[in-house]
C-alpha positions as CSV (number, residue, x, y, z in Angstrom):
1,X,-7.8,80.0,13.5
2,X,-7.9,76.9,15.5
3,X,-5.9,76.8,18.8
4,X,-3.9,74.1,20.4
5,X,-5.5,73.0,23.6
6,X,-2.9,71.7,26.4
7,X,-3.3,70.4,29.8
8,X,-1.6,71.1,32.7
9,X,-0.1,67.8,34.7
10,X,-2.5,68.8,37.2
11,X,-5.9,69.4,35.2
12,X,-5.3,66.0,33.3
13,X,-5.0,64.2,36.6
14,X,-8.2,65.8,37.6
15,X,-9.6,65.0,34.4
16,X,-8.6,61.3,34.0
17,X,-9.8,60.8,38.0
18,X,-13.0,62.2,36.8
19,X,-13.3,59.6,33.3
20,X,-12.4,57.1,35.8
21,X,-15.0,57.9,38.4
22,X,-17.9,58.4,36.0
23,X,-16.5,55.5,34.1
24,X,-16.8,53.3,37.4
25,X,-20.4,54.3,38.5
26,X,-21.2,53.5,35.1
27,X,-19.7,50.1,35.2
28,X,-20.8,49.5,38.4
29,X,-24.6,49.8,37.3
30,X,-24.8,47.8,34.8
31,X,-23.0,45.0,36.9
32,X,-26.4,45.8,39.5
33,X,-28.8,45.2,36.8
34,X,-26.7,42.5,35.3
35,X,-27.1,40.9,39.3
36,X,-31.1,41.9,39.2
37,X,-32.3,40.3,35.7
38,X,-29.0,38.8,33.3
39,X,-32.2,37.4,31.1
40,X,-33.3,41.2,30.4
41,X,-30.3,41.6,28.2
42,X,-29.8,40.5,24.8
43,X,-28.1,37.1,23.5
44,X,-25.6,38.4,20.9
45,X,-23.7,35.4,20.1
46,X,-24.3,31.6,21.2
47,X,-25.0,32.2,25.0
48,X,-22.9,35.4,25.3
49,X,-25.3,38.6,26.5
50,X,-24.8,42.0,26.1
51,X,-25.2,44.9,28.4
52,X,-24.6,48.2,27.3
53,X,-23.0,51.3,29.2
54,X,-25.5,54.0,28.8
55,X,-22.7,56.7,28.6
56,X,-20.0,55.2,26.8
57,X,-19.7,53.0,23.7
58,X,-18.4,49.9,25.6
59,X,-20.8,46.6,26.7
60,X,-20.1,43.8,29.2
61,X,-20.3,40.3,27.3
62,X,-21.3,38.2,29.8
63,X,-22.9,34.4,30.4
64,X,-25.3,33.1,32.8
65,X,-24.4,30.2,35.1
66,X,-27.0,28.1,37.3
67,X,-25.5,30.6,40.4
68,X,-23.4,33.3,38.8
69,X,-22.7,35.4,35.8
70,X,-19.1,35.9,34.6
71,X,-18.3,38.7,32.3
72,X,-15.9,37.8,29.6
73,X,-15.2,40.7,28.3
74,X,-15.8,44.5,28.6
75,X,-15.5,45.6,25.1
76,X,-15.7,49.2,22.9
77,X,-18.2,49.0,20.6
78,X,-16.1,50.1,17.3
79,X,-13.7,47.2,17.9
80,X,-13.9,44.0,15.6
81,X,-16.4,41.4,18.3
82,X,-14.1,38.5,16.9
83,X,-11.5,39.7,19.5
84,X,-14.1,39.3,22.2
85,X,-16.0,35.4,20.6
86,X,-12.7,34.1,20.2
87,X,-12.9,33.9,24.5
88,X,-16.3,32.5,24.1
């Protein structure tokens, strides 16, 4: 038999501060090797890159400027992309 799992208000705190931590240092290292080398990543669509998360199905779509790279969109990876080109 199969048994409902709950969560206390407390334990799904925890949890979500955990999924946003992990989440975060995940984030937050592919925005350093964005920084390092933007050119290692794949062109996906006109000049739009792609980085992947490692952990989680989501990727930062991003374009490379003279002096900067702006992230247009930090995007699951089972959603339709023609939510994220329309903002290219």
């Amino acid at each position: 038999m199969r048994r409902t799992v709950t969560f206390s208000p407390a334990a799904l705190a925890e949890l979500l501060d955990a999924l946003d931590w992990y989440e975060t240092q995940e984030v937050d290292a592919a925005v350093r090797r964005i920084a390092d080398n933007p050119i290692q990543f794949p062109a996906v669509h006109r000049d739009v890159r792609r980085a992947r998360l490692r952990r989680f199905p989501y990727a930062l779509f991003f374009r490379v400027g003279d002096r900067d790279v702006q992230v247009i969109a930090c995007f699951h990876s089972n959603r339709d992309p023609r939510r994220w080109q329309r903002r290219v």
